[in-house]
C-alpha positions, 0 to 999 in steps of 0.5 A: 431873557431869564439870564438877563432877568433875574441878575437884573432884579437882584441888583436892582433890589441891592439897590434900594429900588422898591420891588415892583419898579426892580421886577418891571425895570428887569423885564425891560432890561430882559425884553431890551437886550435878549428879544425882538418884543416891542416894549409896549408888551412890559406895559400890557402884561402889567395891565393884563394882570389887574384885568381880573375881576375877583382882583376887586376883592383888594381895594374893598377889604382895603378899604374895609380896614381902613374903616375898621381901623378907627379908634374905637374899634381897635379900643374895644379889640384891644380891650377884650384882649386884655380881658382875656389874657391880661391877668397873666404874666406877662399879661400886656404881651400876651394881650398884644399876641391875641389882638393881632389874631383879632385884627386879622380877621379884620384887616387881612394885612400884618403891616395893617396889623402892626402899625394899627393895634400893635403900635398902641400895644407897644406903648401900653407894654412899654409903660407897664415895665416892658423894654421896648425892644421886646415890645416891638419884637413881639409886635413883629412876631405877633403881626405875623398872622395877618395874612394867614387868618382870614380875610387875607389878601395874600390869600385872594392872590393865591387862588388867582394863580393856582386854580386847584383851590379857592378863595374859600377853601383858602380861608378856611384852611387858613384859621388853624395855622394862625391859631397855631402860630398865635399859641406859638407865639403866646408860649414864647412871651410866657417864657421871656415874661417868667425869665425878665419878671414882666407882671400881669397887666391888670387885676382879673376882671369879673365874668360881669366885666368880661361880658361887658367888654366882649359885648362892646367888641362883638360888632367889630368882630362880627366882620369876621364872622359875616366874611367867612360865614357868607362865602361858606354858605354860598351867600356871595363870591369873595368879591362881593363879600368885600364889598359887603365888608365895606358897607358893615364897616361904614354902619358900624363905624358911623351908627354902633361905635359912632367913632367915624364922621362923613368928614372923616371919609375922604381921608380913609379913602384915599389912605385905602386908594395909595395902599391899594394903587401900591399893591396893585402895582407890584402885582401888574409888575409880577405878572409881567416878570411871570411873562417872561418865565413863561416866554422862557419855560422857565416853569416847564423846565423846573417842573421836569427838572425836579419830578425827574428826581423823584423827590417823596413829598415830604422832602419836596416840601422841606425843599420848598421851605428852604427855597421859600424862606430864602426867597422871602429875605428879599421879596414881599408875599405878593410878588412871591406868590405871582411868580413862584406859585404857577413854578411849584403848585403844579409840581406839588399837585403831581407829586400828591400834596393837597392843594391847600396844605401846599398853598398855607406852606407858602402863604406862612414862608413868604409872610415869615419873610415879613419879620426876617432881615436884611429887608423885612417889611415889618421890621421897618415898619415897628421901627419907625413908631417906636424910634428904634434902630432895627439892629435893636429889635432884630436882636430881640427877636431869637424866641419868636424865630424860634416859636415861628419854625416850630409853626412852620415844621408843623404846619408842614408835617401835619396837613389836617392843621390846613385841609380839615377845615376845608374838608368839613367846610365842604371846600 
């Protein structure tokens, strides 16, 4: 079936077909003509990989994000951001770069992150001198942190297949990688902002304007706070924290910022419904591709296979890297993380590497697969708001490439960047 599967979805990806339809299309195709199973099992398989209950955790901080997402409190993120980092040069980059670590915290999600706060930065950067090209290539760049700082989806799907670690853990250990590649990324624009002569975006406020804003955005913040705090103390499980999520954002979205009206419910409700229905489904389709691997010991035999080659960690995990970054030119996070981590977060486990390190190592090389072509998500998205052909952007984007390998090659030499946190978390 393996010989049938794989050649099939590769195709069928060539083809234009969205991933969870390639990956289900291939398990029939693979069940069809190399097995005696009924084809009904496609479809159990896909059910049997949404009967999970901490998969609830998905369409509540879906649905959280959407309400987060109103006007008034991607204003108050986006001018807090400003504050901070304004004044300086390149002052309107470097604000985009530090909302997008923002947003993160909110949304969980870097398409969330790019089509939200980034497509109104890419209009304030474009009528403060900046080419809109560049503007769009930072939004990519800096939209990369949405899945690695907590909340993260990405995250709760993870720990769903690796049992060495948890939806906490995984938060935590998530916050320093982000921050790095956030710094990162801040670096590059200095340098493009310095050679291109962007200027400041504004004069540098007062520490009285600093305090005003940043009191205007401490509620929409807080939900990081509430999310992280609450399943570190032990408070509440990931699933009822988004829960949780979704009612602090309904009371400060109505009641604080008072930018969200009843009428504005069925709407966000039902935007949260088709994101959450489109992630699902990959998901049920990657837990049957996962099937046949399994029916195949597929996992088994790349197990033995390269724990027979007595590979040290550090050159496993730059294989794994290049293996990774390859995987994610064609394929999303989410189906990345189903069928590739029950491969290679054993083999990781037995060769010594820390659950956790391994777990942010693939987390950042899948959603780095976000921003590279042929079929990076996030490419396509920011091109369609800015009306730009993706060849445009793609061209701009060598220094972020280069900040975003830099994060990588650190993040994987240097495990404490993901497992202090967690240590001292009590993970």
């Amino acid at each position: 079936m393996a010989e049938i599967l794989f050649p099939a979805l590769f195709v069928l990806l060539a083809l234009g077909l969205p991933v969870a339809f390639a990956m289900a299309i291939s398990v029939f195709l693979a069940i069809t003509f190399a097995s005696n199973y009924p084809h009904l099992v496609v479809v159990k398989e896909m059910f049997a990989g949404l009967d999970s209950f901490p998969l609830l955790a998905v369409p509540f901080f879906i649905l959280a994000s959407e309400i987060m997402t109103g006007g008034a409190v991607t204003l108050a993120i986006l001018r807090l951001a400003q504050a901070f980092v304004g004044h300086l040069r390149g002052g309107l980059g470097h604000a985009n770069v530090v909302s997008s670590a923002m947003f993160a915290g909110i949304s969980g999600s870097a398409l969330a992150d790019a089509a939200g706060p980034g497509t109104m930065m890419i209009r304030m950067m474009e009528k403060g001198g900046y080419d809109r090209p560049y503007a769009g290539a930072l939004t990519i760049a800096s939209s990369v942190v949405g899945p690695i700082i907590p909340p993260s989806i990405t995250m709760i799907i993870y720990a769903m297949q690796d049992k060495e670690v948890s939806v906490g853990s995984l938060f935590m250990a998530g916050v320093l990688p982000g921050l790095l590649i956030t710094l990162l990324i801040l670096l590059a624009n200095a340098r493009v902002s310095k050679a291109r002569n962007y200027a400041s975006g504004q004069p540098m406020p007062t520490l009285a304007e600093i305090g005003r804003i940043a009191f205007f955005a401490v509620p929409a913040l807080l939900l990081i706070l509430l999310v992280v705090g609450g399943i570190r103390f032990g408070v509440f499980t990931p699933t009822e924290a988004s829960v949780i999520a979704v009612f602090y954002a309904l009371l400060v979205g109505m009641f604080v910022y008072r930018s969200l009206h009843l009428r504005d419910l069925p709407g966000i409700v039902l935007r949260a419904a088709l994101t959450s229905g489109a992630v699902l489904l990959i998901l049920g389709a990657a837990r049957a591709f996962a099937w046949v691997l399994i029916i195949e010991s597929v996992p088994q035999f790349l197990a033995e296979t390269i724990i027979s080659w007595d590979l040290s960690p550090i050159v496993f995990l730059l294989a794994v890297n290049l293996l990774l970054l390859a995987f994610g030119l064609f394929m999303d996070p989410l189906p990345g993380v189903m069928i590739l981590v029950p491969i290679l977060a054993p083999i990781s486990f037995a060769l010594g590497i820390d659950p956790n390190h391994f777990a942010i190592i693939v987390i950042v090389n899948l959603t780095l697969g976000l921003a590279t072509p042929p079929v990076g998500s996030l490419i396509f998205v920011v091109s369609s708001t800015v009306k730009l052909k993706p060849s445009a952007l793609v061209r701009e984007m060598p220094p972020f490439f280069l900040a975003l390998a830099v994060a990588l090659l650190l993040i994987t030499f240097l495990p404490f960047l993901s497992t202090w946190l967690p240590s001292v978390s009590g993970f």
